[in-house]
PDB file as gemmi writes it, atoms N, CA and C in Angstrom:
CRYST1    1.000    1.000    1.000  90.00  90.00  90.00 P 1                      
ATOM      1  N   UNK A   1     101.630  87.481 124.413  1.00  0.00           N  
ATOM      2  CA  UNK A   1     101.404  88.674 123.617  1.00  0.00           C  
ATOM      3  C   UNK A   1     100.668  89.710 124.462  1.00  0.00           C  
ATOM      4  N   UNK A   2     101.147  91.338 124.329  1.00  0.00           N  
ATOM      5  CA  UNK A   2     100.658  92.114 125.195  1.00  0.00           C  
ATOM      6  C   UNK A   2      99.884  93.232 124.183  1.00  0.00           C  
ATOM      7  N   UNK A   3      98.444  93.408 123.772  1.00  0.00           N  
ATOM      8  CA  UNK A   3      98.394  94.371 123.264  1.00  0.00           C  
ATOM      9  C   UNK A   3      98.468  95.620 123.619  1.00  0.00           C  
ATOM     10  N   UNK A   4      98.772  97.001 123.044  1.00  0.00           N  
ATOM     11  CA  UNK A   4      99.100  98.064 123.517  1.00  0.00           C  
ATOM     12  C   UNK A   4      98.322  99.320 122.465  1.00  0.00           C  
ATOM     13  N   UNK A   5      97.596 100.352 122.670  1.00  0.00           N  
ATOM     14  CA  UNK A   5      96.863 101.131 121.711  1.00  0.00           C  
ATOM     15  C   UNK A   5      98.143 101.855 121.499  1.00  0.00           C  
ATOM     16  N   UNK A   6      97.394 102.548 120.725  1.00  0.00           N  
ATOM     17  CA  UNK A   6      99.053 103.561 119.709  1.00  0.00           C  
ATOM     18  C   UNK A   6      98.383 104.551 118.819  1.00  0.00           C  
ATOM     19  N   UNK A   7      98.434 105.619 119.362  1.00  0.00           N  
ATOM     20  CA  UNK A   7      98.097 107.193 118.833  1.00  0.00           C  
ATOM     21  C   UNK A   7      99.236 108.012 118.707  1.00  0.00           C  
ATOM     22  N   UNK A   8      98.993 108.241 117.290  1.00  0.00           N  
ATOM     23  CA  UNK A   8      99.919 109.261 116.629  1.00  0.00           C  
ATOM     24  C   UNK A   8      99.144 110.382 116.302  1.00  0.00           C  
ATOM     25  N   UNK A   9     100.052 111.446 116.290  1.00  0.00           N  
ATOM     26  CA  UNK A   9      99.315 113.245 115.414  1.00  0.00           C  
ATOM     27  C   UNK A   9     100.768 113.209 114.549  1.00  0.00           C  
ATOM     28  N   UNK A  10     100.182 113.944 113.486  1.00  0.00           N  
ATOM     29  CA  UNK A  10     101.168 114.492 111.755  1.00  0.00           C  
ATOM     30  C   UNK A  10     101.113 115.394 111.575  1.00  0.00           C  
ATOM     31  N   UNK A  11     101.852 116.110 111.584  1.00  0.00           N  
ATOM     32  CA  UNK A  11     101.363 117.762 110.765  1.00  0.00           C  
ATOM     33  C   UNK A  11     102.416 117.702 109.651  1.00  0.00           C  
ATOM     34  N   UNK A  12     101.184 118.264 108.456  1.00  0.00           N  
ATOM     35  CA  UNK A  12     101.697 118.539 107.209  1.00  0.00           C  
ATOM     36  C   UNK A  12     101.560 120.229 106.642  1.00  0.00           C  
ATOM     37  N   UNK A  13     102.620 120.356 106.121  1.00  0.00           N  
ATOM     38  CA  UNK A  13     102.689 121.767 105.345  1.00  0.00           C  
ATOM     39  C   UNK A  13     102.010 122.110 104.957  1.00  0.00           C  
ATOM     40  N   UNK A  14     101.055 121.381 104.330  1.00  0.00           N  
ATOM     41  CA  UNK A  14     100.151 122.222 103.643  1.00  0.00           C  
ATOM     42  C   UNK A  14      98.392 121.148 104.233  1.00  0.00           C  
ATOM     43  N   UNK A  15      97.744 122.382 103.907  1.00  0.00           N  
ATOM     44  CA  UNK A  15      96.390 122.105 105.043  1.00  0.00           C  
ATOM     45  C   UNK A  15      95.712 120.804 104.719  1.00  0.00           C  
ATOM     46  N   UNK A  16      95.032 120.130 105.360  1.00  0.00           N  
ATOM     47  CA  UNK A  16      94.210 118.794 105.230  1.00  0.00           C  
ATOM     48  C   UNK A  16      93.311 118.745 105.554  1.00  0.00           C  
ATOM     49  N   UNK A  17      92.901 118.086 104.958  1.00  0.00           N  
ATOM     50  CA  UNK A  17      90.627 117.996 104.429  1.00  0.00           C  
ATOM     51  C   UNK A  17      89.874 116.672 104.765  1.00  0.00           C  
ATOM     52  N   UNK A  18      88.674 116.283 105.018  1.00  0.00           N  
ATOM     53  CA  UNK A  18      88.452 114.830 105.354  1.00  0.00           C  
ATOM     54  C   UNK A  18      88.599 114.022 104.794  1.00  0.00           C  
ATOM     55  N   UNK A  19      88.853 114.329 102.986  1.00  0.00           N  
ATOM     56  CA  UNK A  19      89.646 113.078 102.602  1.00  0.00           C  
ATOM     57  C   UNK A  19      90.588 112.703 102.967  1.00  0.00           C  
ATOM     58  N   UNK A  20      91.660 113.076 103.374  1.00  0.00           N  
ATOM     59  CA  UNK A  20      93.064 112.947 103.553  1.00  0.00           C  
ATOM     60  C   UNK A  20      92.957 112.268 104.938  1.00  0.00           C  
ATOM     61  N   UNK A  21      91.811 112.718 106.062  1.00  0.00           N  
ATOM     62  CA  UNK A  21      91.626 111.811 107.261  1.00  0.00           C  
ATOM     63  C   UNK A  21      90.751 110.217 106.740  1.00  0.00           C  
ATOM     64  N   UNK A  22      90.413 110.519 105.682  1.00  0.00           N  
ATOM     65  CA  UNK A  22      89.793 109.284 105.628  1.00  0.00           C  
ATOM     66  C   UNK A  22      90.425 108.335 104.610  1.00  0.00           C  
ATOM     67  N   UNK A  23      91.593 108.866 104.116  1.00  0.00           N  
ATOM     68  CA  UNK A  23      92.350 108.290 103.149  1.00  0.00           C  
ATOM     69  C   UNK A  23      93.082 107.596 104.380  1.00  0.00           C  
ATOM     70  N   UNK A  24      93.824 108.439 105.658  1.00  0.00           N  
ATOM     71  CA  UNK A  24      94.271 108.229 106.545  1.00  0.00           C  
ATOM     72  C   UNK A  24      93.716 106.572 107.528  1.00  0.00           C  
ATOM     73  N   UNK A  25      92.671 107.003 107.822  1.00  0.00           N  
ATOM     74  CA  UNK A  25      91.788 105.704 108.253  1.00  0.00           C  
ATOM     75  C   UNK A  25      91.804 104.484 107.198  1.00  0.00           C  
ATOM     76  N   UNK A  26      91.552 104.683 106.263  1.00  0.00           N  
ATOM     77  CA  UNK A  26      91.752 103.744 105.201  1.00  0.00           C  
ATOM     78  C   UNK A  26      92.869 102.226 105.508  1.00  0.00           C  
ATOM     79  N   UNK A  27      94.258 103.887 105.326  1.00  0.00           N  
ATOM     80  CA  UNK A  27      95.078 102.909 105.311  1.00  0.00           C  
ATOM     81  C   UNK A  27      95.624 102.553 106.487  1.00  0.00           C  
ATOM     82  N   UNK A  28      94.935 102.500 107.837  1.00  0.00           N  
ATOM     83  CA  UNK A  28      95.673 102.245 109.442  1.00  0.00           C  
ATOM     84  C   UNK A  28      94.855 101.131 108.924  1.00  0.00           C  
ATOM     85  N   UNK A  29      93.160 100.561 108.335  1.00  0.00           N  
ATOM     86  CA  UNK A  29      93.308  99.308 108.500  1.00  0.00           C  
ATOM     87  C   UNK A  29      93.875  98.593 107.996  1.00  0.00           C  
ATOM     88  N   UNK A  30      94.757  98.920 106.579  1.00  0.00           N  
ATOM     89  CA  UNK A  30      94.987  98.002 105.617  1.00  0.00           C  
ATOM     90  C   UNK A  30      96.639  97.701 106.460  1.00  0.00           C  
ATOM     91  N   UNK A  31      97.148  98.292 107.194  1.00  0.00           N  
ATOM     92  CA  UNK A  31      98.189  97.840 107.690  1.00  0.00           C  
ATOM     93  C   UNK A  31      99.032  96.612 108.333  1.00  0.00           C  
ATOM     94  N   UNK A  32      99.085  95.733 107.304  1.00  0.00           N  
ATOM     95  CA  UNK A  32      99.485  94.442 108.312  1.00  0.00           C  
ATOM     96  C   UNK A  32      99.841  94.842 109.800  1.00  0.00           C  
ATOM     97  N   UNK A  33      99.568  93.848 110.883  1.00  0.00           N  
ATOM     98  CA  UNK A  33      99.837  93.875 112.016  1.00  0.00           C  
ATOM     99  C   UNK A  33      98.546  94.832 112.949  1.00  0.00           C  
ATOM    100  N   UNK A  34      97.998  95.450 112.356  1.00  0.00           N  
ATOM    101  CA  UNK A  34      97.401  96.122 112.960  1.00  0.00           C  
ATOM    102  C   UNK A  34      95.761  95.376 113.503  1.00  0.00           C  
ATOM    103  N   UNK A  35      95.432  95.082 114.725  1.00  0.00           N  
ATOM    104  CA  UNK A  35      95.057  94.247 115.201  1.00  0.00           C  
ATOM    105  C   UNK A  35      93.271  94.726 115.215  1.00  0.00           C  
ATOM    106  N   UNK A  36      93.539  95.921 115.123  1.00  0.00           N  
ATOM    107  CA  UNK A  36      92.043  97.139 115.697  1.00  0.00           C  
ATOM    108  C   UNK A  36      92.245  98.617 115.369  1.00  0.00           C  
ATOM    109  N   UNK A  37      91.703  98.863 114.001  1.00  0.00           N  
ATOM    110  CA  UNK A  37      92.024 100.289 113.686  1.00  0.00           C  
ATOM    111  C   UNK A  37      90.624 101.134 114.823  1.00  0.00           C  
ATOM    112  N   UNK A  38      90.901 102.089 114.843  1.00  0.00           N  
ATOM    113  CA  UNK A  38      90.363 103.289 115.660  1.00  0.00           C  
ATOM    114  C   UNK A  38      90.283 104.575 114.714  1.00  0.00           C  
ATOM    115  N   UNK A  39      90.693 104.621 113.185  1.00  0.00           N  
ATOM    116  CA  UNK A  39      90.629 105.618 112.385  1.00  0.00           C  
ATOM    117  C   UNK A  39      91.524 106.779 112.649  1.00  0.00           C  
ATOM    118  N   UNK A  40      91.163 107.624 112.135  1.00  0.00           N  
ATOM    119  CA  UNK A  40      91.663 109.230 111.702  1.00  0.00           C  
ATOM    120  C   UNK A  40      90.903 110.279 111.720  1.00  0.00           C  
ATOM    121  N   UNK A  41      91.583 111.501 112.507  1.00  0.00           N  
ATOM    122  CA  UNK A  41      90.898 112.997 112.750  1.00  0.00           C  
ATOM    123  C   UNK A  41      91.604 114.076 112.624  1.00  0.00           C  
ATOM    124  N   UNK A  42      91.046 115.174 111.645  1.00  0.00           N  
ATOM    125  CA  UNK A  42      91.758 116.077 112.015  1.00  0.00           C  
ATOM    126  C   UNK A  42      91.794 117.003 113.085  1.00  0.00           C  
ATOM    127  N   UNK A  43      93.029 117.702 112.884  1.00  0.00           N  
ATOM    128  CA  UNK A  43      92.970 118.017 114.239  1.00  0.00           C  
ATOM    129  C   UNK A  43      93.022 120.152 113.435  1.00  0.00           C  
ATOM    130  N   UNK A  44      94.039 120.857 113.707  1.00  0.00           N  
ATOM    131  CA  UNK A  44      93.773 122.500 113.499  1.00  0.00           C  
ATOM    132  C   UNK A  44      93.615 122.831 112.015  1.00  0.00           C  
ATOM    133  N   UNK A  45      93.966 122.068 110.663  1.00  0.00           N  
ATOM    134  CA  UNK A  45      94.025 122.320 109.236  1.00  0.00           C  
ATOM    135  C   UNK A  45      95.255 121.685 109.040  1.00  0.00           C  
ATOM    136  N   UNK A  46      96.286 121.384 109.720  1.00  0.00           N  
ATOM    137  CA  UNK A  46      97.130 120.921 109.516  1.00  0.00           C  
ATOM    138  C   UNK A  46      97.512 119.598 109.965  1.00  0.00           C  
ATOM    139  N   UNK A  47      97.045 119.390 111.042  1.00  0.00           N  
ATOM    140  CA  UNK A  47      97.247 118.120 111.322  1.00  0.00           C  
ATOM    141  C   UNK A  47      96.466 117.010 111.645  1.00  0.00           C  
ATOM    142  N   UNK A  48      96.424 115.592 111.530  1.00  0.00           N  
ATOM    143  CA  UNK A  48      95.929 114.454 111.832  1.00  0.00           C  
ATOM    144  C   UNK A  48      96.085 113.963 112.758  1.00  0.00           C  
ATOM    145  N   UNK A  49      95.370 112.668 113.495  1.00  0.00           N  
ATOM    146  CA  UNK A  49      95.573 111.997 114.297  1.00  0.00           C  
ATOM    147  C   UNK A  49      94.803 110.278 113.866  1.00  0.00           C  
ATOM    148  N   UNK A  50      95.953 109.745 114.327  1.00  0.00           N  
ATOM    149  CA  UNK A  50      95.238 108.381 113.770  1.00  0.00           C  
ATOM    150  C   UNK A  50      95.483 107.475 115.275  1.00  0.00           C  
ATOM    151  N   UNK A  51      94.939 106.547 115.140  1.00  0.00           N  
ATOM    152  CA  UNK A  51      94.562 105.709 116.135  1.00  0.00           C  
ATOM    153  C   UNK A  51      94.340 103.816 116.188  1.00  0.00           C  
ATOM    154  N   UNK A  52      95.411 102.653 116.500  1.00  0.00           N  
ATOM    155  CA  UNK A  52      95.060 102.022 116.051  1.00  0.00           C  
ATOM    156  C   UNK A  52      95.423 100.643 117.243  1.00  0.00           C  
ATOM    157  N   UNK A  53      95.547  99.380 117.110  1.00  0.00           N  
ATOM    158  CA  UNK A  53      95.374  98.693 117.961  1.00  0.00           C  
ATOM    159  C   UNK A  53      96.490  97.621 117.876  1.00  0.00           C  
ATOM    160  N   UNK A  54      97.746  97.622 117.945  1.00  0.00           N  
ATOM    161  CA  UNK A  54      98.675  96.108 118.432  1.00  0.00           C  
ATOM    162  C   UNK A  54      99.170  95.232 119.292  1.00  0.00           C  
ATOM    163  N   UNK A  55      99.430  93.877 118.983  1.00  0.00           N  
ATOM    164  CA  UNK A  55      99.774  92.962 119.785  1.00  0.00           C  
ATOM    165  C   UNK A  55     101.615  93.301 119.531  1.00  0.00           C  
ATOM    166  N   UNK A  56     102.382  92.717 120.299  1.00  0.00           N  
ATOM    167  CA  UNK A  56     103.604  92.544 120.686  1.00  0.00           C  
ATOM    168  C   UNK A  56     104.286  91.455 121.540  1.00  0.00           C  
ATOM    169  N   UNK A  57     105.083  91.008 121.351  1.00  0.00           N  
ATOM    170  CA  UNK A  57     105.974  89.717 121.921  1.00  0.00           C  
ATOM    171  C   UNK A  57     106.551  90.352 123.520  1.00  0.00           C  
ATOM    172  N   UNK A  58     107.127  90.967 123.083  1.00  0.00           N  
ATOM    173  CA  UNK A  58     107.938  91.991 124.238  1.00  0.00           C  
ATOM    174  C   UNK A  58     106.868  92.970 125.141  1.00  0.00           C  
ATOM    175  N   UNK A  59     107.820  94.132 125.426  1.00  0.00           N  
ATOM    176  CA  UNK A  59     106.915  95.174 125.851  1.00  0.00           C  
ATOM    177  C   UNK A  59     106.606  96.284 125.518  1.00  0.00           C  
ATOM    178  N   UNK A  60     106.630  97.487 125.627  1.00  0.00           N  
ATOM    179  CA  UNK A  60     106.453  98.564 125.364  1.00  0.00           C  
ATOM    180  C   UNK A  60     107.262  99.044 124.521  1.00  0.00           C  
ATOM    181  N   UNK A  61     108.616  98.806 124.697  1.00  0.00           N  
ATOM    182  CA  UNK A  61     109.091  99.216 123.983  1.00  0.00           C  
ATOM    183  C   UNK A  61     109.141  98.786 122.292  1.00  0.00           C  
ATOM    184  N   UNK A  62     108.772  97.358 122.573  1.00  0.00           N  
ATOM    185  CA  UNK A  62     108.428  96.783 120.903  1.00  0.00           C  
ATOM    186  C   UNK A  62     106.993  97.769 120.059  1.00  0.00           C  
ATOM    187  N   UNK A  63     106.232  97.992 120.947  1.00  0.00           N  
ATOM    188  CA  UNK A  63     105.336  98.654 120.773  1.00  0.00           C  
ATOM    189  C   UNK A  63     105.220  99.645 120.426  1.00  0.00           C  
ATOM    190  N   UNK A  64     106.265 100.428 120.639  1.00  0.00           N  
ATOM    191  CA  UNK A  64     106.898 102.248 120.272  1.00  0.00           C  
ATOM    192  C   UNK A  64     107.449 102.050 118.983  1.00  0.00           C  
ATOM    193  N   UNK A  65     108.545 101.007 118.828  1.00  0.00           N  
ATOM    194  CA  UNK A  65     109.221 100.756 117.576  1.00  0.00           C  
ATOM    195  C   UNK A  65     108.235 100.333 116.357  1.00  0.00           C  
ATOM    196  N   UNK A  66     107.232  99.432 116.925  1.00  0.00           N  
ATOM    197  CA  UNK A  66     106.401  98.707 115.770  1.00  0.00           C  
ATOM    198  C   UNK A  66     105.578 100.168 115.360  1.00  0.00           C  
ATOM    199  N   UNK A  67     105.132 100.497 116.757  1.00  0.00           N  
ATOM    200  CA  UNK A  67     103.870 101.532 116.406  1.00  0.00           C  
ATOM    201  C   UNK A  67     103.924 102.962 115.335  1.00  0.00           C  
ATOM    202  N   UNK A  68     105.594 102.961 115.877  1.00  0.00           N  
ATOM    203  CA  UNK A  68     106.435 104.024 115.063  1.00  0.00           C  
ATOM    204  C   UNK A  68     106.203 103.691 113.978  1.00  0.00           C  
ATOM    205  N   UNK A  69     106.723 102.999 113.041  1.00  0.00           N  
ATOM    206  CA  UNK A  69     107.049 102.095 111.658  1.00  0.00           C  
ATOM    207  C   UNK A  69     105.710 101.990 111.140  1.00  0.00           C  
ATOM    208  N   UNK A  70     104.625 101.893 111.572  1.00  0.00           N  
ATOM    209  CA  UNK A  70     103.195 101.339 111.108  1.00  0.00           C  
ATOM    210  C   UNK A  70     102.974 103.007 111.034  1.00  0.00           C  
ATOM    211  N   UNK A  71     102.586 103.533 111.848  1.00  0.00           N  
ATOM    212  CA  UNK A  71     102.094 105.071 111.681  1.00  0.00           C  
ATOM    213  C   UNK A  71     102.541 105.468 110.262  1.00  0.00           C  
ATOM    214  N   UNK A  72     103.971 105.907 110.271  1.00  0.00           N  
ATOM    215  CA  UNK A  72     104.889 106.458 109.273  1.00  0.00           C  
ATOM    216  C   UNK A  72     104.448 105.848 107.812  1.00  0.00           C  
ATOM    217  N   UNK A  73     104.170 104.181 107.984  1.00  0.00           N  
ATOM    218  CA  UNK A  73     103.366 103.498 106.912  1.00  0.00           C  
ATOM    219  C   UNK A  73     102.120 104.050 106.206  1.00  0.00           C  
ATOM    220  N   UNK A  74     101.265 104.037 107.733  1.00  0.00           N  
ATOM    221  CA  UNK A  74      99.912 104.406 107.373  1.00  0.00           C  
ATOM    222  C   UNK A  74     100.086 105.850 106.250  1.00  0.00           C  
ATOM    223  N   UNK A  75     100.701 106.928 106.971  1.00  0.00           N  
ATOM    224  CA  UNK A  75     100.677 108.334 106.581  1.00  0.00           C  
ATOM    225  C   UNK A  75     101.650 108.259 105.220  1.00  0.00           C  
ATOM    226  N   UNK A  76     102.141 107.231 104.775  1.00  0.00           N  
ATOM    227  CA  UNK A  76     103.178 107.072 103.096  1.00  0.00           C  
ATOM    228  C   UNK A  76     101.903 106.456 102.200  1.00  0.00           C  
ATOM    229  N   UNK A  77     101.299 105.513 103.092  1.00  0.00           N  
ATOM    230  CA  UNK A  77      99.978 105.027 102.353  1.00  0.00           C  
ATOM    231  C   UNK A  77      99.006 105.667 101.881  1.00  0.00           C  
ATOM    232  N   UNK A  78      98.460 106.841 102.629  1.00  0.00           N  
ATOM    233  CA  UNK A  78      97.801 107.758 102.777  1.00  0.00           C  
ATOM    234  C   UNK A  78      97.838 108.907 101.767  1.00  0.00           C  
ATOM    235  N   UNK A  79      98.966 109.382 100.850  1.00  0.00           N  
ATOM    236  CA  UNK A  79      99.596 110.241 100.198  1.00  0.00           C  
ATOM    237  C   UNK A  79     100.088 111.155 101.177  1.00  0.00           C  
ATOM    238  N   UNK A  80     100.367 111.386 102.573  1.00  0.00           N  
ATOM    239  CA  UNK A  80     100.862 112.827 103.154  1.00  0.00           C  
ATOM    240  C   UNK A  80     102.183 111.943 103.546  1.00  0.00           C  
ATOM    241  N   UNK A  81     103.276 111.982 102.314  1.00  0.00           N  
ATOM    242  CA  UNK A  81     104.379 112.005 102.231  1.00  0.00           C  
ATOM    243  C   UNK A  81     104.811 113.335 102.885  1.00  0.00           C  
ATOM    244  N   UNK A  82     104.945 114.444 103.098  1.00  0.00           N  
ATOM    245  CA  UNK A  82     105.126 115.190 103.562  1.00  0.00           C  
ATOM    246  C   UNK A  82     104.717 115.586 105.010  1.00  0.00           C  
ATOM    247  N   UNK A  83     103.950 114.865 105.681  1.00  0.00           N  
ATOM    248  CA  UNK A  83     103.429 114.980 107.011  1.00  0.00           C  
ATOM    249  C   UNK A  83     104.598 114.449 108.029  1.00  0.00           C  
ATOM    250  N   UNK A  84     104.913 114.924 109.221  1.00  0.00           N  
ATOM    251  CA  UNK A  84     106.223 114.658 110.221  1.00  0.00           C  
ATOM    252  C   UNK A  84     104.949 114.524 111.515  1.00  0.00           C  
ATOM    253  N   UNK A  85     105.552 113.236 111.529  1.00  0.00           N  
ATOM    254  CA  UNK A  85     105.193 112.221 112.916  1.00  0.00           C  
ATOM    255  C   UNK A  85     105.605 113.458 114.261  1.00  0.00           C  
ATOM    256  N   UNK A  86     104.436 114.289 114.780  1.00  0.00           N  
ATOM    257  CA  UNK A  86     105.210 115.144 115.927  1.00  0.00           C  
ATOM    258  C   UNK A  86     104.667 114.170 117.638  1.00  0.00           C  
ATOM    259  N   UNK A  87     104.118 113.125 117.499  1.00  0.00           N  
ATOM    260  CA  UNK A  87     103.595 112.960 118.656  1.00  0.00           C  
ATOM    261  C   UNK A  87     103.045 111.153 118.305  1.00  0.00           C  
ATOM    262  N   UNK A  88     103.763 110.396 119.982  1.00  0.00           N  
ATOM    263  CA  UNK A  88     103.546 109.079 118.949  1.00  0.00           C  
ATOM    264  C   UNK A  88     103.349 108.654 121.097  1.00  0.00           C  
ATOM    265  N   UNK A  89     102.124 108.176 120.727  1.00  0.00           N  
ATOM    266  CA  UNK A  89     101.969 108.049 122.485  1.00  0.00           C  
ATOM    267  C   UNK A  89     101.372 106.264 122.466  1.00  0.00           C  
ATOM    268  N   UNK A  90     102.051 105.171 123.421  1.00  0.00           N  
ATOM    269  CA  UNK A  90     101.941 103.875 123.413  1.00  0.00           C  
ATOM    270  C   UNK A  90     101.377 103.808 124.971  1.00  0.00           C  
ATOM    271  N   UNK A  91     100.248 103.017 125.015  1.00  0.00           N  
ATOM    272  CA  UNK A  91      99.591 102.819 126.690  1.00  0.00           C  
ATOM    273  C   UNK A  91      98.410 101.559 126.455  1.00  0.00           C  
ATOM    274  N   UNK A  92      98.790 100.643 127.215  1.00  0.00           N  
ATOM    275  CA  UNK A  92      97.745  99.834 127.908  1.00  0.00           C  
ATOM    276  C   UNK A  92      96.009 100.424 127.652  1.00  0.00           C  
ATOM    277  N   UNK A  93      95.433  98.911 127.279  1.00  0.00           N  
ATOM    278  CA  UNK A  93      94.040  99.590 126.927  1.00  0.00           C  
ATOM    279  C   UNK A  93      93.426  99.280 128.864  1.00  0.00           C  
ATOM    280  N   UNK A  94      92.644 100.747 128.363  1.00  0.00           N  
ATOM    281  CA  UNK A  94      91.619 100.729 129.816  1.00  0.00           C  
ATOM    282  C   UNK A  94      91.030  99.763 129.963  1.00  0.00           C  
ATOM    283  N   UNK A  95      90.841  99.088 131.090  1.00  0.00           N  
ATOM    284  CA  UNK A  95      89.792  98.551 131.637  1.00  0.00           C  
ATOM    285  C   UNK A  95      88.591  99.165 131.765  1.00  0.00           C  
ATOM    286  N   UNK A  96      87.549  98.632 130.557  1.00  0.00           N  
ATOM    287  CA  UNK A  96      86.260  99.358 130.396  1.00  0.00           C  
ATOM    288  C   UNK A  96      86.324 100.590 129.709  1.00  0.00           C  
ATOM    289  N   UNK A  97      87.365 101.338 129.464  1.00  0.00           N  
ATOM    290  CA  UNK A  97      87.303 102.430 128.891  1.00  0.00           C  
ATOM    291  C   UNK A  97      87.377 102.769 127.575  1.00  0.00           C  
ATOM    292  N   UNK A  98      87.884 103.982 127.252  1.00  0.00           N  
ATOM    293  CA  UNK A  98      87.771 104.766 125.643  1.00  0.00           C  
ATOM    294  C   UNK A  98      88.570 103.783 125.118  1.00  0.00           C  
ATOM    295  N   UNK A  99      88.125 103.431 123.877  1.00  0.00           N  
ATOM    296  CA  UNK A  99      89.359 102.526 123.433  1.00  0.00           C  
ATOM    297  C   UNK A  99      90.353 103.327 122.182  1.00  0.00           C  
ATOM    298  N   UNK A 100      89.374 103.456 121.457  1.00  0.00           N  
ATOM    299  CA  UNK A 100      90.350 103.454 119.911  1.00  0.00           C  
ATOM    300  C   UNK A 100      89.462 104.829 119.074  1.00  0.00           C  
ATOM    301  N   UNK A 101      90.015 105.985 119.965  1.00  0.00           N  
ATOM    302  CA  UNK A 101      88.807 107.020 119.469  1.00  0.00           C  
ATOM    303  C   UNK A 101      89.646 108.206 119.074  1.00  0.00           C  
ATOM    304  N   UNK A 102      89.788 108.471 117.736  1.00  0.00           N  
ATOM    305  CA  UNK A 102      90.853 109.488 117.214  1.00  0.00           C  
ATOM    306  C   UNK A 102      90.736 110.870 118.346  1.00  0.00           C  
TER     307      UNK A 102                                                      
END                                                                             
C-alpha cells in the first residue's frame, strides 16, 4: 500500500462562508477510506479547498481516481451540490514536511 495526499479546490456559484468550510471538513473525515483528513479552507468567496490523506493498492493513478470520487463525495456531503471540482492535485507525502494543511 502506497499512501498519497490529495488536494482539491471547488468553486461554487454562489459565495461560501466558514460553515460551508467546516461543513466541508466535517465531511472529508467522515469519508470512508480516508486515512488522514487535513480539513477545509476557503479560498476568494467562492471557492474551497479541502485536503485529505489515502492509502492505495496500485499507484498514482488509483489515487487520482479514488481521490477524485472521495472529493466529489466530500463536497455532495457537504451540501455544495453545486460546487465543480476545478483542481484535483495527487503527490507523495514529504519527508518531514507540510503534510495535510488546506
Amino acid at each position: 500500500m502506497s499512501e498519497y495526499l490529495v488536494r482539491f479546490t471547488a468553486v461554487n456559484p454562489d459565495p461560501l462562508d466558514e460553515g460551508d468550510a467546516r461543513r466541508l471538513a466535517d465531511a472529508i473525515r467522515a469519508i470512508p477510506g480516508v486515512d488522514e483528513a487535513g480539513g477545509a479552507a476557503l479560498g476568494d468567496g467562492q471557492s474551497v479547498t479541502g485536503v485529505f490523506a489515502i492509502e492505495v493498492d496500485q499507484a498514482m493513478a488509483d489515487a487520482a481516481r479514488d481521490g477524485s470520487r472521495m472529493a466529489k463525495e466530500a463536497l455532495k456531503a457537504a451540501d455544495l451540490d453545486d460546487a465543480k471540482l476545478v483542481d484535483l492535485r495527487i503527490s507523495l507525502p514529504a519527508e518531514g514536511g507540510p503534510r495535510l494543511t488546506p
